[in-house]
N, C-alpha and C positions, 0 to 999 in steps of 0.2 A: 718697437720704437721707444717704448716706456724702458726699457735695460731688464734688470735682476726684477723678478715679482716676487709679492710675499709670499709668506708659509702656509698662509688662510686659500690665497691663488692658487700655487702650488697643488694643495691640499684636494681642492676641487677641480683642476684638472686630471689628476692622476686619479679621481674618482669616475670622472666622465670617460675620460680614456680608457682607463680599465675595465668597464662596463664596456664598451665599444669590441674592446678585443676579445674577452669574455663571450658576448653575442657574438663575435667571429668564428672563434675557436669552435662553441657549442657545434659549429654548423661545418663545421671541418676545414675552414678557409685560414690560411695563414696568408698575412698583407706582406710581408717578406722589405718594404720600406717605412716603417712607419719613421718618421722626424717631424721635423718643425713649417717645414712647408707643404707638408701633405693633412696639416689640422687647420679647419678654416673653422672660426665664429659666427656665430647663427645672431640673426636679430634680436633673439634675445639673451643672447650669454654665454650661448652653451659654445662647445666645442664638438665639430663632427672632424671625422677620420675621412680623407680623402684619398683618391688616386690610387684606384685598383689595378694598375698597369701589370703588376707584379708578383698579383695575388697568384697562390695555387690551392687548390681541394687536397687538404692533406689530413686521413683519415689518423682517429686516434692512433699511437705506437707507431704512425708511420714517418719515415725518413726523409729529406729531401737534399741536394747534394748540390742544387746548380747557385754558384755566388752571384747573388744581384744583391741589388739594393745602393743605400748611399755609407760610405767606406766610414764616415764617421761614426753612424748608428750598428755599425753592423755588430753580431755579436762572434765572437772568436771564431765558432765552431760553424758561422757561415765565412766567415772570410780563410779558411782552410780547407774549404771547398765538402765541407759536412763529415759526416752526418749531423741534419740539425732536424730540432722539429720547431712546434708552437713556440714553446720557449725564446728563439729568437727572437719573438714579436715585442717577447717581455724586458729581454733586455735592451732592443731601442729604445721602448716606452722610457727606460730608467736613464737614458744620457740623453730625450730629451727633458726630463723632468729635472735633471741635473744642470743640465743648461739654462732650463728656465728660472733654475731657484739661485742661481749662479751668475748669471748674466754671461755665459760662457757659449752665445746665441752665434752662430757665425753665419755671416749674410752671403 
């Protein structure tokens, strides 16, 4: 509702976030939708990672091939139907962080 955030905002959500998917990843879980409506704010500030509908257990070096997700966040090699691994997780993260610092937020 606020539009474009600053770079300090920005800054500390892609810290929170990244931390998030990190703690994912360690545990072999790829979220396969991360965007803008699957991050909710906590009482006091933070940002949690929401809506596991999508997740899979995808072991280190391992592949995944099935397209889900939301088509704007998706990363190339998921919307061509794979091989994708972790990785895709990282490039949602980057266009929603691009959106946030952009105001390029679509409802």
């Amino acid at each position: 509702m606020i539009g474009q955030f600053g770079e300090d905002a920005v800054t500390v959500f892609a810290a929170e976030l990244g931390s998030a998917l990190g703690f994912l990843h360690d545990f072999g879980i790829i979220h396969r939708d991360v965007k803008m409506e699957n991050v909710l704010l906590s009482d006091q500030g933070h940002l949690r990672l929401a809506d596991f509908g999508l997740f899979r257990r995808l072991e280190r070096g391992g592949r995944a091939f099935t397209i889900c997700g939301t088509i704007q966040y998706m990363a190339p090699e998921v919307l061509s139907g794979g091989p994708y691994c972790h990785a895709a997780d990282w490039w949602s993260l980057g266009i929603l962080l691009y959106a946030m610092a952009t105001d390029n937020v679509e409802s």
